[in-house]
C-alpha positions, 0 to 999 in steps of 0.5 A: 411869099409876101406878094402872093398874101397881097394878092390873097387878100385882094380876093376872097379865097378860102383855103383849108390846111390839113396836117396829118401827123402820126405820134406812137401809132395814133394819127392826129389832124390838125386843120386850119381854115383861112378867109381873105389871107386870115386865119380863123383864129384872127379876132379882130372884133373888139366885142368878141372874147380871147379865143372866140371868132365869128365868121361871115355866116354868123357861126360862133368858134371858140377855142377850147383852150380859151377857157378857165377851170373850176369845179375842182381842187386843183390836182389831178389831171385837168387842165386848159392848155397845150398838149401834143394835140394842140390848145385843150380842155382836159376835164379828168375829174368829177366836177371840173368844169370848163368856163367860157365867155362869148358874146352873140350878135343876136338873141336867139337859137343855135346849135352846139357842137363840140370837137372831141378826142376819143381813144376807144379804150374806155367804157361808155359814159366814161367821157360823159359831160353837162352843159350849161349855158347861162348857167342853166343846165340845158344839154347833156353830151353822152359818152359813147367809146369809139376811136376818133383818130384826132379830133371828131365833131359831135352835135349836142342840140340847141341853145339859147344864147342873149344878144351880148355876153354869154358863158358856157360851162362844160363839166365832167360828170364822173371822176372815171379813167378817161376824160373829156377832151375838148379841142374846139366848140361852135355855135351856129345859128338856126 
């Protein structure tokens, strides 16, 4: 096995992993992308924050489990953290916010888009959040119930990131039966 990440490495392959994994009735997929032997999760950048990867194209991946809470007193069912779906950000009540640090290359616009998990079995607006970047309030992610099966990427729109440090908040707009969950976010250049 180790001659054969030799070889991997020697040459520029990308290989996606999928694993289907079916827990009381629901079907979750966890994906995992390698370049060059490496997965994505490897943030070998000293500039880049826990959780954060920049790939070759530029596009900016930070995991949402990478983050920190605030906007909350602390009971109740938010959390950052691993569940039975992986590393999440878990946003149950009215003003949990999940903060993240990253870093951009560049000054200028990208995309946003989110990776949520969704059940079907709560009214729209339910899961509803704000975003804020630089901590300003600039995209609004609408709620709208459907089944995901797992993990499902949205686009929320533009933003404007500064070349160095950045943050991204996410914070739940209502205290409702359903949260915002948040596996992943990305950011890609326009």
């Amino acid at each position: 096995m180790n001659n054969i990440f030799k070889i991997l490495k020697k040459n520029i392959f990308v290989t996606v992993a999928v694993v289907v994994v079916t827990i009381g009735g629901a079907t979750y997929f966890i994906a995992q992308t390698f370049i060059n032997g490496a997965g994505i999760d490897d943030s070998s950048s000293s500039s880049q924050q826990q959780g954060e990867n920049v790939d070759q194209t530029g596009w900016i991946y930070v995991d949402g489990g990478a983050g920190t809470l605030s906007g909350f007193d602390g009971y109740g069912y938010t959390y950052i953290g691993k569940s039975a779906r992986g590393t999440e950000a878990y946003l149950a009540e009215k003003g949990a916010t999940a903060n993240y640090d990253l870093s951009s290359d560049k000054t200028g616009t990208y995309r946003l888009q989110v990776s949520l998990s969704d059940d079907a079995g709560h009214s729209n607006g339910a899961r509803s959040a704000t975003i804020f970047v630089n901590g300003v309030q600039v995209l609004h992610y609408d709620h709208t119930s459907e089944d995901t099966k797992g993990w499902k990427w949205y686009t929320l729109g533009n933003v404007s990131l500064r070349q160095g440090q950045n943050t991204i908040a996410f914070e739940k707009d209502e205290s409702t039966t359903a949260a915002y969950v948040m596996d992943q976010f990305r950011l890609i250049p326009q």
